[in-house]
N, C-alpha and C positions, 0 to 999 in steps of 0.2 A: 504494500500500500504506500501511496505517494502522496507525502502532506506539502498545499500548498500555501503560503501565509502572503499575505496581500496587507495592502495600508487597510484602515478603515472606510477613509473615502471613496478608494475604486471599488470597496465592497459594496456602501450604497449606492454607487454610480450604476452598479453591474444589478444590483435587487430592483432599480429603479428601471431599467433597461426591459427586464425580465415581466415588471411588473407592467410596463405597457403593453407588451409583449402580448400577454395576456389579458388583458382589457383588449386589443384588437379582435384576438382570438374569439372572446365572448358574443365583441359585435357583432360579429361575421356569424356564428351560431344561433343567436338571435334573428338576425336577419335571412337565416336559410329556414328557421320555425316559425318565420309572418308568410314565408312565399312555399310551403309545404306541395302546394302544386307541382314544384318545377323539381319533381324526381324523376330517374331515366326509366323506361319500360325498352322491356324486348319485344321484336317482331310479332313472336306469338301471341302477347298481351296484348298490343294493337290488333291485331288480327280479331282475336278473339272477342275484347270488349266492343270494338267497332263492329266488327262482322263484316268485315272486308275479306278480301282473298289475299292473299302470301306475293300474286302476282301482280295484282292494283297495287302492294305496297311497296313492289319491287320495282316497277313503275315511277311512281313517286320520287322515287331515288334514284333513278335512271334519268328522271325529266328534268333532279333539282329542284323538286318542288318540295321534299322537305331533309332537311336536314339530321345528318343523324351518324352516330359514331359505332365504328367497328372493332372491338377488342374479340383478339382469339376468333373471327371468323366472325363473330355475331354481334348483330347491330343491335345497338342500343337507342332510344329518341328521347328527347326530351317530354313532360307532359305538357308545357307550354307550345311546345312546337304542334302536338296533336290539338291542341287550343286552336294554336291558329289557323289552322286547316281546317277544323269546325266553322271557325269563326264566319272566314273566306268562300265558305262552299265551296270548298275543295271535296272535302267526303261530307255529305248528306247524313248526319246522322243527330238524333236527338243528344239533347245535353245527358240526358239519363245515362246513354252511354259511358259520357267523358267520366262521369260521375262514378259509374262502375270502375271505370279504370284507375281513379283516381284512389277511392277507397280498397280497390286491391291491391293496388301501390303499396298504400300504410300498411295496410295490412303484415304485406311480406314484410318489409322494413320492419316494422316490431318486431315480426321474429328473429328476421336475421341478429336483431338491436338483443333479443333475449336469450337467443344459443351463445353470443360474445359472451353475455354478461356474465350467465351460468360457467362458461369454462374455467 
């Protein structure tokens, strides 16, 4: 073990550092649980809550008409992005939909949120 001693001032300098540091951090967490909509969903989830086909959505991303990210092969979209494509009459579909989608979102995210915690 390596002991290291410092002045006392660059230790408050450095707790002071730390401690905005952390006030950012909070912001930012705060401001991701006012906008709880804007979680990513999978192809399948779109697919599914919308009731669209794998091929209209394949489309979509073909035309650039909405945007959306690829990790490991599989696309992921924003739920604001699926927003706005309701919004635009892009897909035709009732709000109930988005709402499904939205609430199955949370849904997984708990879990995922309470297998971490449990480990």
């Amino acid at each position: 073990m390596e002991v290291i001693t410092m002045d006392s001032q660059v230790y408050k300098e450095l707790m002071a550092k730390i401690n905005t540091i952390a006030k950012f951090v909070k912001a930012i967490e705060s401001k991701a649980e006012e906008q709880p909509d804007d979680g990513w969903v999978d192809s399948y989830e779109v697919c599914t809550f919308l009731k669209i086909s794998s091929k209209t959505l394949q489309r979509l991303r073909s035309s650039n008409t909405i945007s959306f990210s690829r990790i490991r092969g599989k696309n992921f979209y924003r739920i604001s992005e699926i927003e706005r494509l309701l919004n635009e009459n892009i897909i035709r579909r009732s709000e109930e939909h988005l709402q499904d989608l939205i609430k199955n979102n949370k849904l997984h995210v708990e879990q995922r949120r309470n297998i971490k915690t449990n480990k």
